[in-house]
VOSE-62027 format. One record per atom (N, C-alpha, C): residue in three letters; atom name; z negated, x negated, y negated. Coordinates in Angstrom, 2 decimals. Layout:
BEGIN
<ALA, CA, <Z, X, Y>>
...
//
This chain:
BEGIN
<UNK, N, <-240.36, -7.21, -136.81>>
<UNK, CA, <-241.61, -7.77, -136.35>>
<UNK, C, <-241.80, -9.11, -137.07>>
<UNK, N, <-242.81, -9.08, -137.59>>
<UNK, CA, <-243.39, -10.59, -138.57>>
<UNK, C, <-244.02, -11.67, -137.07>>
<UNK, N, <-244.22, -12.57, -137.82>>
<UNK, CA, <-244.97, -13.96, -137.51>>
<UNK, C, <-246.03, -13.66, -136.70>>
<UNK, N, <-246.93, -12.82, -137.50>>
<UNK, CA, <-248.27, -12.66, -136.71>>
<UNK, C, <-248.39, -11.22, -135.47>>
<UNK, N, <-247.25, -10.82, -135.83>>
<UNK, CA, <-247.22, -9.52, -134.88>>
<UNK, C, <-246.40, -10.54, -133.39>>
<UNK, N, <-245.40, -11.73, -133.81>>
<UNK, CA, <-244.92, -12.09, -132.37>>
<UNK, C, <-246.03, -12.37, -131.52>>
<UNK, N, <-247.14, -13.44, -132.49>>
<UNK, CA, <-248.18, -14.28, -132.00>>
<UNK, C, <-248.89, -13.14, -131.42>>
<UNK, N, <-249.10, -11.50, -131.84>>
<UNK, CA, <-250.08, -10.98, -131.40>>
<UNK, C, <-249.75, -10.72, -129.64>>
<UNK, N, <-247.75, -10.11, -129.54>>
<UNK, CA, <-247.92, -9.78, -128.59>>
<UNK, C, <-247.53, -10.58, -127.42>>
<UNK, N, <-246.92, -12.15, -127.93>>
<UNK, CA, <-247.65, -13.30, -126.81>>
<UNK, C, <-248.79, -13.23, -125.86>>
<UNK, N, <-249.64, -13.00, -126.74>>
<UNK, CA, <-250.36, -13.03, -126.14>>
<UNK, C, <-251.02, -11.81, -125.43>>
<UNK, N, <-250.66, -10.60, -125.75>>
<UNK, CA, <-250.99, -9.79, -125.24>>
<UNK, C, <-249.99, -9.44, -123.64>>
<UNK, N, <-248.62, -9.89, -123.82>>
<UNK, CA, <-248.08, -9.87, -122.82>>
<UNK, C, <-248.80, -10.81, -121.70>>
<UNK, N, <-249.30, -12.43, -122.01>>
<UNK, CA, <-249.82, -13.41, -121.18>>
<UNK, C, <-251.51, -12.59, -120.40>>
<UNK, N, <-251.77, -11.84, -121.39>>
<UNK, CA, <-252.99, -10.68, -120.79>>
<UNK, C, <-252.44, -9.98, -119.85>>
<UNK, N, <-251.46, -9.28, -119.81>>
<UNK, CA, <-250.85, -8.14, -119.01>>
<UNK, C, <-249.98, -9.32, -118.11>>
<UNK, N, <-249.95, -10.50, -117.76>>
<UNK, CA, <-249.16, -11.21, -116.66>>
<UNK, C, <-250.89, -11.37, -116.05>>
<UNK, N, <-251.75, -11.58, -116.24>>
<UNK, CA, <-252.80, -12.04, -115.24>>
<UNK, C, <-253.69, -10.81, -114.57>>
<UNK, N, <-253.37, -9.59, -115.19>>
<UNK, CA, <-254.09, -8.45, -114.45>>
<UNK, C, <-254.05, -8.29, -113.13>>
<UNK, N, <-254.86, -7.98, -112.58>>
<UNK, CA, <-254.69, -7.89, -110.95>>
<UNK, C, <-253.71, -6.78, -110.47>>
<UNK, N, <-253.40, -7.56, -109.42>>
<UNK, CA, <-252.12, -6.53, -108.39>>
<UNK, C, <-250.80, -6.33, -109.32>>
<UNK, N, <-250.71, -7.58, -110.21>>
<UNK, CA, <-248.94, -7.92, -110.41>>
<UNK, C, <-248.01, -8.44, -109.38>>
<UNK, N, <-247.28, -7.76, -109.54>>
<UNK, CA, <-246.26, -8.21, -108.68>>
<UNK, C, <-245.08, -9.63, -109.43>>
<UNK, N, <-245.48, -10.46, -108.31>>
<UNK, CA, <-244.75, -12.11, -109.21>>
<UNK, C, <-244.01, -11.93, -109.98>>
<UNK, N, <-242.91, -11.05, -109.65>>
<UNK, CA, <-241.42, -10.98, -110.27>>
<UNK, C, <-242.08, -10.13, -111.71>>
<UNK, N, <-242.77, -9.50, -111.62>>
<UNK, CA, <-243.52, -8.42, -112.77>>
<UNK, C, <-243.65, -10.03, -113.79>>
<UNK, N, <-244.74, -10.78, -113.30>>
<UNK, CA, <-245.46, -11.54, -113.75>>
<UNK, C, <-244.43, -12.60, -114.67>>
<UNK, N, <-243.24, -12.77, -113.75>>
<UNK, CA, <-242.58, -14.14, -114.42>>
<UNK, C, <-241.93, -13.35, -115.74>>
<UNK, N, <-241.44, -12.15, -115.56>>
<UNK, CA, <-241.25, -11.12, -116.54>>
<UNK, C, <-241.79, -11.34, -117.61>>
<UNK, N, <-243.24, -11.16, -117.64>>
<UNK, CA, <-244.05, -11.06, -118.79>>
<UNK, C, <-244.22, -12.20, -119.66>>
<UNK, N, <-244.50, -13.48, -118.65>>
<UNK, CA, <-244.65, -14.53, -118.94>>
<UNK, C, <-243.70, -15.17, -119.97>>
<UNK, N, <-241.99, -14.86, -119.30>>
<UNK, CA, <-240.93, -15.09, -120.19>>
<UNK, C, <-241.39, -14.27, -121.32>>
<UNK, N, <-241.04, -13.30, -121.66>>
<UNK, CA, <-241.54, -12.60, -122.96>>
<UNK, C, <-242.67, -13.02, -123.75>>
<UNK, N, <-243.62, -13.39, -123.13>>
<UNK, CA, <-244.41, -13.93, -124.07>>
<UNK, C, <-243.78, -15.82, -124.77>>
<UNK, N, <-243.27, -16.01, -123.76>>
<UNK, CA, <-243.03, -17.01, -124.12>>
<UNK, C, <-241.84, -17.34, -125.42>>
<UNK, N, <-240.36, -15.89, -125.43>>
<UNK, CA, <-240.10, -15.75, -126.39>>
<UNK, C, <-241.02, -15.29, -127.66>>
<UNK, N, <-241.70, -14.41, -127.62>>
<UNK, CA, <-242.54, -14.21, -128.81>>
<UNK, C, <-243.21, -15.22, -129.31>>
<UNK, N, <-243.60, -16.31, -128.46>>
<UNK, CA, <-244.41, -17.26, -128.94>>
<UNK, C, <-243.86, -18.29, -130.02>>
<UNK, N, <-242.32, -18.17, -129.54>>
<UNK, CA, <-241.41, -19.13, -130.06>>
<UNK, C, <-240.66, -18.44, -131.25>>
<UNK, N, <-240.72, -17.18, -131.13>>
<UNK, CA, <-240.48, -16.60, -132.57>>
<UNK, C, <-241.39, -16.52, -133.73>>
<UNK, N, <-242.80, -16.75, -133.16>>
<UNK, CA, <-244.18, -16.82, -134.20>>
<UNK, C, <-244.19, -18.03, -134.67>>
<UNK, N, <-243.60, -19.41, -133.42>>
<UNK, CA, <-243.71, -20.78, -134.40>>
<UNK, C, <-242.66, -20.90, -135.57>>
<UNK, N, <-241.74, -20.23, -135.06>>
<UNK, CA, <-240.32, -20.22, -136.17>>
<UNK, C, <-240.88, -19.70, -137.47>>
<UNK, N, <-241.11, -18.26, -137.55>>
<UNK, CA, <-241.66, -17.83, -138.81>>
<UNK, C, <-242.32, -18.51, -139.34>>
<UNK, N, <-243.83, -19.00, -138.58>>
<UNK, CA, <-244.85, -20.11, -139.16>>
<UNK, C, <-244.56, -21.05, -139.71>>
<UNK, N, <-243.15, -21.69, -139.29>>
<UNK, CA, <-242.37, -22.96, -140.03>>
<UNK, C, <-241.66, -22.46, -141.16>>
<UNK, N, <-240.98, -21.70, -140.89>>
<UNK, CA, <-240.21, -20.99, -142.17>>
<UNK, C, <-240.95, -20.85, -143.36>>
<UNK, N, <-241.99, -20.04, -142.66>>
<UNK, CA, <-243.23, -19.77, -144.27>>
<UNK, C, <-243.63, -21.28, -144.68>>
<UNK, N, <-244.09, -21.92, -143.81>>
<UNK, CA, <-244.83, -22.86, -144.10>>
<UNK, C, <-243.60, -24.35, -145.36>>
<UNK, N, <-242.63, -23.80, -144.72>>
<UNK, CA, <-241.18, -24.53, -145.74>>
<UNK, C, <-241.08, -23.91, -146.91>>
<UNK, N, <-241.63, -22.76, -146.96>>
<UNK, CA, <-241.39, -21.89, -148.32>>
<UNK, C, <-242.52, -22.14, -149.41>>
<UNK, N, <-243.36, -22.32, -148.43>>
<UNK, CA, <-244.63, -22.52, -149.63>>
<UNK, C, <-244.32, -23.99, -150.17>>
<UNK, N, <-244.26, -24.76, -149.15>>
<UNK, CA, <-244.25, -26.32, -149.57>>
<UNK, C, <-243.25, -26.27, -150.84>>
<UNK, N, <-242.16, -25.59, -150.90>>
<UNK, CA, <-240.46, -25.95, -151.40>>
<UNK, C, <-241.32, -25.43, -152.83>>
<UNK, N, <-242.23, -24.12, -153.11>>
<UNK, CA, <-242.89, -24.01, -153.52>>
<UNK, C, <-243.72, -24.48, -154.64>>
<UNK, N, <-244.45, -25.32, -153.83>>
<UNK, CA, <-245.36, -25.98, -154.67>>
<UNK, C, <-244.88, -27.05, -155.15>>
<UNK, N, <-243.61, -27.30, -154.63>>
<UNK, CA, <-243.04, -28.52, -154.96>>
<UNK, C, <-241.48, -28.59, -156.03>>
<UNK, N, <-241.50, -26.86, -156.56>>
<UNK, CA, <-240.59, -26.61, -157.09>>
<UNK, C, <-239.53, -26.78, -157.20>>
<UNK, N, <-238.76, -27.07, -155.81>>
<UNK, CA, <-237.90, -27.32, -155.07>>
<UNK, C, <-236.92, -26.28, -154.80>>
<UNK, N, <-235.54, -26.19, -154.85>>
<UNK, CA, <-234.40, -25.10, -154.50>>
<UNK, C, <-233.98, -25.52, -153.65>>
<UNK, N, <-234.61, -24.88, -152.09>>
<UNK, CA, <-233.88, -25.17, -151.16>>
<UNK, C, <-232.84, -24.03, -150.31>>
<UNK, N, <-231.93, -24.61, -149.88>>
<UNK, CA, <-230.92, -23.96, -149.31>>
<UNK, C, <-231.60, -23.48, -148.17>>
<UNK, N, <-232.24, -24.19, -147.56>>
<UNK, CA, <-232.96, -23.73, -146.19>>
<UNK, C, <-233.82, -22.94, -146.33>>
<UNK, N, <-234.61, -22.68, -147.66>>
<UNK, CA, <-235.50, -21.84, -147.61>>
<UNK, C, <-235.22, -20.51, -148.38>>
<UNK, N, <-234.01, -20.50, -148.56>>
<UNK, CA, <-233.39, -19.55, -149.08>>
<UNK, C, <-232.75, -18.56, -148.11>>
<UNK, N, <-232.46, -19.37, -147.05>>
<UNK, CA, <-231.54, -18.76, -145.87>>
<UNK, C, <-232.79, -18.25, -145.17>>
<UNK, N, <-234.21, -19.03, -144.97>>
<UNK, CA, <-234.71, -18.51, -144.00>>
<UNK, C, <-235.55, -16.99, -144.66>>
<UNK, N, <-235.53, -17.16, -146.11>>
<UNK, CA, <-235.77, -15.92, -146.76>>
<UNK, C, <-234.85, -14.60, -146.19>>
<UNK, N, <-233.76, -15.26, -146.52>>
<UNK, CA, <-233.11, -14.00, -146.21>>
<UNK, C, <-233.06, -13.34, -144.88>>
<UNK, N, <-232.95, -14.24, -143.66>>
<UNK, CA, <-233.52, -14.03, -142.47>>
<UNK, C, <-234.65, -12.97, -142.15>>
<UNK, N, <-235.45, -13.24, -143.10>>
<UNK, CA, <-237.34, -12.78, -142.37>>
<UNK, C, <-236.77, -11.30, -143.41>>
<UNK, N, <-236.45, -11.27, -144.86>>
<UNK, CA, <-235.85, -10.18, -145.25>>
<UNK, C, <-235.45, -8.91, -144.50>>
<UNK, N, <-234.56, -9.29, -143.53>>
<UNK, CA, <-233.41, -8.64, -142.40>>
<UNK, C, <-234.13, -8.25, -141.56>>
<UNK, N, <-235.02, -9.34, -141.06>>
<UNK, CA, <-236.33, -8.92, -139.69>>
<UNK, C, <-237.21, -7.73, -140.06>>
<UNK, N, <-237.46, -7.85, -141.72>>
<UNK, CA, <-238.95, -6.95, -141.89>>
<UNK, C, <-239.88, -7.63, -141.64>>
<UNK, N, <-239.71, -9.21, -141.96>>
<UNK, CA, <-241.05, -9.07, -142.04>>
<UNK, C, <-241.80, -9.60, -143.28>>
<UNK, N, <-241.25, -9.43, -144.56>>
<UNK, CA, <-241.45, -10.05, -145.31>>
<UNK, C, <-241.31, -11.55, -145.76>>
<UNK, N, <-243.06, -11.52, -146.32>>
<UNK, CA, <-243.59, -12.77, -146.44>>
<UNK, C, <-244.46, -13.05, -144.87>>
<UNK, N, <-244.88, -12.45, -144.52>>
<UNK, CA, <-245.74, -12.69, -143.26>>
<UNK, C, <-245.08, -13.04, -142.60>>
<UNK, N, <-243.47, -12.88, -142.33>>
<UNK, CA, <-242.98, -13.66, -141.20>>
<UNK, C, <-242.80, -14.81, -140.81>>
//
C-alpha cells in the first residue's frame, strides 16, 4: 500500500467510524486504524518529499536510500 492509498483509507475508515448505529467499541476501532493509516501516509509523504529534495539537490543520501528501499519492499514505489 503507497502514500496515497494510506491517506485514502484514513479517511475512509474516519467515514465508516461516524455512520449511524456504531457501536463505541466498533468506533474507537476504526478511529485507531485510521489513525495508523494516517501516520503511514505522513511517513511516505516525508520520505518522497526527502527524495526529491536529495534530488534536486544532488545529494547521496543514506536516508534516502534506506527509505527507497523501504517503499521498494511495501510496493509502493515512487508514490509511497
Amino acid at each position: 500500500m503507497n502514500g496515497p492509498e494510506h491517506y485514502r483509507e484514513a479517511e475512509h475508515r474516519l467515514l465508516m467510524a461516524w455512520e449511524d448505529d456504531r457501536d463505541p467499541e466498533n468506533v474507537r476501532h476504526l478511529l485507531a486504524e485510521a489513525q495508523v493509516h494516517a501516520t503511514l501516509a505522513l511517513a511516505a509523504a516525508t520520505a518522497g518529499q526527502m527524495a526529491v529534495n536529495a534530488f534536486r539537490d544532488d545529494i547521496n543520501s543514506t536516508d534516502v536510500e534506506q527509505w527507497a528501499d523501504v517503499m521498494a519492499q511495501a510496493g509502493g514505489g515512487s508514490d509511497a
